[in-house]
Backbone as ProteinMPNN parsed JSONL, in Angstrom:
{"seq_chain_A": "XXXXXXXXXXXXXXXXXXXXXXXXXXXXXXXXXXXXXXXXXXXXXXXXXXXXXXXXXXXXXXXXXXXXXXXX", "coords_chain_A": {"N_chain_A": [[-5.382, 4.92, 2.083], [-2.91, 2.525, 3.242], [-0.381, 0.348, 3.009], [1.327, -1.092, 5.459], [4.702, -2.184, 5.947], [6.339, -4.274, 7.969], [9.336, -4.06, 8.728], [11.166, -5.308, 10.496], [9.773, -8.278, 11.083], [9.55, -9.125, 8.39], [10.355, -11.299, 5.956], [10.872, -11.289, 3.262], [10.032, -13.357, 1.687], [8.062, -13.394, -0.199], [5.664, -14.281, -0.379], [3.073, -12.33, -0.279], [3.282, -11.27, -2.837], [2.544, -13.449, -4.678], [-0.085, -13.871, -3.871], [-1.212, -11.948, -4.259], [-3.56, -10.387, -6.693], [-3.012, -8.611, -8.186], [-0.518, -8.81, -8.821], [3.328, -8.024, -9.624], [2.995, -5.556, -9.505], [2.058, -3.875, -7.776], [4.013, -4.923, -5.392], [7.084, -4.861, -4.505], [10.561, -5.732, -4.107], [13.664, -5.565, -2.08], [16.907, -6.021, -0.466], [16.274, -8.326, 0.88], [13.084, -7.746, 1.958], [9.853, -7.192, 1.452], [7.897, -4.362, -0.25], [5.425, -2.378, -0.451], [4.598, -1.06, -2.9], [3.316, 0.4, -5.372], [0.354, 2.09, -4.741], [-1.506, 2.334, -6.259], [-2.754, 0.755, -8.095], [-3.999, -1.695, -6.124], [-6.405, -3.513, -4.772], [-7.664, -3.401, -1.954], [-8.216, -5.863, -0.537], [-6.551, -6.986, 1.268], [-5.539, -9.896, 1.208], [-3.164, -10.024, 1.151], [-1.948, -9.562, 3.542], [-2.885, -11.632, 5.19], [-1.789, -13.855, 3.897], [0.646, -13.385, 4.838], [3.031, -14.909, 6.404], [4.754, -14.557, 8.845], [3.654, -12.727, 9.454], [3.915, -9.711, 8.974], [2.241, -7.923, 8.019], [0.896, -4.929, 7.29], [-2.873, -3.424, 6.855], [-3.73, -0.164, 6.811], [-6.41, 1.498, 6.17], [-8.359, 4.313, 5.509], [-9.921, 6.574, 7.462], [-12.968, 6.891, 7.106], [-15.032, 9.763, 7.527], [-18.121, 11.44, 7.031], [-19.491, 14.001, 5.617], [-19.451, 17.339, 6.254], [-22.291, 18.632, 6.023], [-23.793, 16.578, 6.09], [-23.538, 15.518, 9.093], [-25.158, 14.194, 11.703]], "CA_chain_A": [[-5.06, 3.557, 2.409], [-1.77, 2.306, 3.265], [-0.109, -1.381, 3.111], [2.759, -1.081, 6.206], [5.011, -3.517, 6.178], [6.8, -4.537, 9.366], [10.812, -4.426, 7.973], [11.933, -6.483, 11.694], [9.262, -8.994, 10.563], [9.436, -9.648, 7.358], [11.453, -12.189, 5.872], [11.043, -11.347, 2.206], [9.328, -14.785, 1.269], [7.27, -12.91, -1.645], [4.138, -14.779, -0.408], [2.552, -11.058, -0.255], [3.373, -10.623, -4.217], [2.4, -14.535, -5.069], [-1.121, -14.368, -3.551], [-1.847, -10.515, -5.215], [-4.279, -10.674, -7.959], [-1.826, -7.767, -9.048], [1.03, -8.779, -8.541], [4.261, -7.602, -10.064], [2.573, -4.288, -9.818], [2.413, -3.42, -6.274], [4.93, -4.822, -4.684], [8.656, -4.363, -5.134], [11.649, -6.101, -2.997], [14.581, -5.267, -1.716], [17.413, -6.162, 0.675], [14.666, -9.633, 0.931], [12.393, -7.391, 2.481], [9.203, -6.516, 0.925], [7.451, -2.876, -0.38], [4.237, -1.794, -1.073], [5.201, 0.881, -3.673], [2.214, 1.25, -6.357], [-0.625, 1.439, -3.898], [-2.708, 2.95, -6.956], [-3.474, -0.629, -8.22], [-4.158, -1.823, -4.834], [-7.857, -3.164, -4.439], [-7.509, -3.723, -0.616], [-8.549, -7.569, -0.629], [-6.351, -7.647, 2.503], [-4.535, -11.099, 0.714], [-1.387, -10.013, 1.169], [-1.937, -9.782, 5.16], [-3.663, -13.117, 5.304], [-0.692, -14.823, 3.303], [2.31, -13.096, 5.178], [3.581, -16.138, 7.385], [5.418, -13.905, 9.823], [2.829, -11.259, 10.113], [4.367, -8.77, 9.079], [1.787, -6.781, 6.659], [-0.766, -4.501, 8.066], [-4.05, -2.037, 5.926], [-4.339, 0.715, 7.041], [-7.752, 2.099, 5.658], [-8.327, 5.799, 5.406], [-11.115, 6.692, 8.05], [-14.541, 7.533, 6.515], [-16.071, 11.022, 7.79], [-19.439, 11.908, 6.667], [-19.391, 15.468, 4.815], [-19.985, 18.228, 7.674], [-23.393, 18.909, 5.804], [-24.45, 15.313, 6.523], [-23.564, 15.145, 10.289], [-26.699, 14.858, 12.317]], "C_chain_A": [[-3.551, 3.397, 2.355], [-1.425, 1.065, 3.838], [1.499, -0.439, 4.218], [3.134, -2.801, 6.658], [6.475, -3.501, 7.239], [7.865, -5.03, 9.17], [11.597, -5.581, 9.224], [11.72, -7.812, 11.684], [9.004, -9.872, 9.095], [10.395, -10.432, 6.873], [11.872, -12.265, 3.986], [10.785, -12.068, 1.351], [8.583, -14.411, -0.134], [5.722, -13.673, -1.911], [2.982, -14.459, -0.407], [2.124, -11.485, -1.77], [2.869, -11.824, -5.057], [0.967, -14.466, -5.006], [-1.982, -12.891, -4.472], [-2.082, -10.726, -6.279], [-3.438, -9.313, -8.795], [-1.289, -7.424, -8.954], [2.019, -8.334, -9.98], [3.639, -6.185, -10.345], [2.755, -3.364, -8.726], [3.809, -3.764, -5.652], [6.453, -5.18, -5.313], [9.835, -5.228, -3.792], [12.989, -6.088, -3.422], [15.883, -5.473, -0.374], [16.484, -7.209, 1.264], [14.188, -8.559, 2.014], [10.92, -6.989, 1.313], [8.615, -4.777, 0.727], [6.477, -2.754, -1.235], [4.34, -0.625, -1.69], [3.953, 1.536, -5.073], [0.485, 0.756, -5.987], [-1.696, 1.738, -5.438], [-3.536, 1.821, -7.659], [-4.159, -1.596, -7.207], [-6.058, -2.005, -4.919], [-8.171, -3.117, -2.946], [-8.189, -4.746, -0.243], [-7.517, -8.03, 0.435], [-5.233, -9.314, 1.919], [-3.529, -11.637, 1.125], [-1.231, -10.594, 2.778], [-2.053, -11.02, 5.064], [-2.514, -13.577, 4.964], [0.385, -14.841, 4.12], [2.161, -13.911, 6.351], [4.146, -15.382, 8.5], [4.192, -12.278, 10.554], [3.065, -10.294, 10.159], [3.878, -7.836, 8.236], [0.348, -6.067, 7.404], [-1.17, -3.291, 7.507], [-3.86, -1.373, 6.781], [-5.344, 1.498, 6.44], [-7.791, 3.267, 6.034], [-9.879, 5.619, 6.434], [-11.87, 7.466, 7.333], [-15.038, 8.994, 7.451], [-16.703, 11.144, 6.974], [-19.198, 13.566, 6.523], [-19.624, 16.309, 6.02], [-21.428, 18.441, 7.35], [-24.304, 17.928, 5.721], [-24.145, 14.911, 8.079], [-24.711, 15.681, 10.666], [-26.326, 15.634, 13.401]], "O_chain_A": [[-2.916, 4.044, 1.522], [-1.923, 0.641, 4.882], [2.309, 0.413, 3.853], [2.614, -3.799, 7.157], [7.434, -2.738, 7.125], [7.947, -6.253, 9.279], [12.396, -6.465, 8.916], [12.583, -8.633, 11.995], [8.427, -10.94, 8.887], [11.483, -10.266, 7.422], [12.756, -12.952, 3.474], [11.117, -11.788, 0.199], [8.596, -15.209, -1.071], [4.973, -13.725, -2.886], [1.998, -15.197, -0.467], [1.006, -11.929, -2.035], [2.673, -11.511, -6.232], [0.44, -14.952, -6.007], [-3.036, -12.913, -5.107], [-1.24, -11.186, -7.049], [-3.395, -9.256, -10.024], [-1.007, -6.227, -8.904], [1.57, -8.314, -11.126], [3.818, -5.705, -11.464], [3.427, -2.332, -8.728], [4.639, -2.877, -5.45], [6.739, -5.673, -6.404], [9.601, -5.093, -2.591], [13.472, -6.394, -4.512], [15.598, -4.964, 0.71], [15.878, -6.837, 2.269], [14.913, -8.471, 3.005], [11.25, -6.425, 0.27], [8.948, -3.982, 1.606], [6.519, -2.938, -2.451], [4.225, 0.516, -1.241], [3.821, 2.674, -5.523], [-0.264, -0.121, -6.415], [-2.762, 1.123, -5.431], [-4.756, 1.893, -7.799], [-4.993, -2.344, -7.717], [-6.851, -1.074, -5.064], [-9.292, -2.633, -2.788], [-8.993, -4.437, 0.636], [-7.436, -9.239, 0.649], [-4.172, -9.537, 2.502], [-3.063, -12.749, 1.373], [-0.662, -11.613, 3.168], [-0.999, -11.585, 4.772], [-1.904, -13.837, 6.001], [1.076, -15.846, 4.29], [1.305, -13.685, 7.207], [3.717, -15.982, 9.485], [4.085, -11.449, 11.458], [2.696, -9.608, 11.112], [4.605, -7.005, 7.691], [-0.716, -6.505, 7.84], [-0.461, -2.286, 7.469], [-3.77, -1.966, 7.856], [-4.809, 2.557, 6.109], [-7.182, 3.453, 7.087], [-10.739, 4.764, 6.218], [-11.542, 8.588, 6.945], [-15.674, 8.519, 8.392], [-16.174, 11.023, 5.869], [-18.702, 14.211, 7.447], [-20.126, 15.652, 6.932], [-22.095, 18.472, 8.384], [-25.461, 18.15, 5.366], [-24.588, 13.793, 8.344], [-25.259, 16.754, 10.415], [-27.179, 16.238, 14.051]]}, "name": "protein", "num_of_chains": 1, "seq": "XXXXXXXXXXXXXXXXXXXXXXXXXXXXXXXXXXXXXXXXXXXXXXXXXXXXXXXXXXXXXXXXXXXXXXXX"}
């Protein structure tokens, strides 16, 4: 999983890190830009997206494959 955040877009508002049920953990800012830097707390509740006013936050979710010894 990976939070990308869209540095042309973003405005640094911290409305990402306000709405995160764990916040001051994940995200980090800099140069008012935001950074998703400790994904390991990270439940992926999506939040952050939803909140960011400019639109500048987008999941990426790890694609699921099925084991090779479970493909039909």
């Amino acid at each position: 999983m990976q939070i990308e955040v869209d540095k042309k877009k973003c405005t640094g508002c911290g409305k990402c890190d306000e709405i995160c049920p764990k916040a001051g953990k994940i995200w980090t800012f800099k140069d008012n830009k935001a950074y998703a830097d400790n994904l390991e707390y990270c439940h992926v509740c999506t939040l952050c997206a939803g909140a960011c006013p400019e639109a500048a936050i987008k999941i990426i979710r790890d694609s699921y494959e099925k084991p090779k010894d479970q493909v039909e």
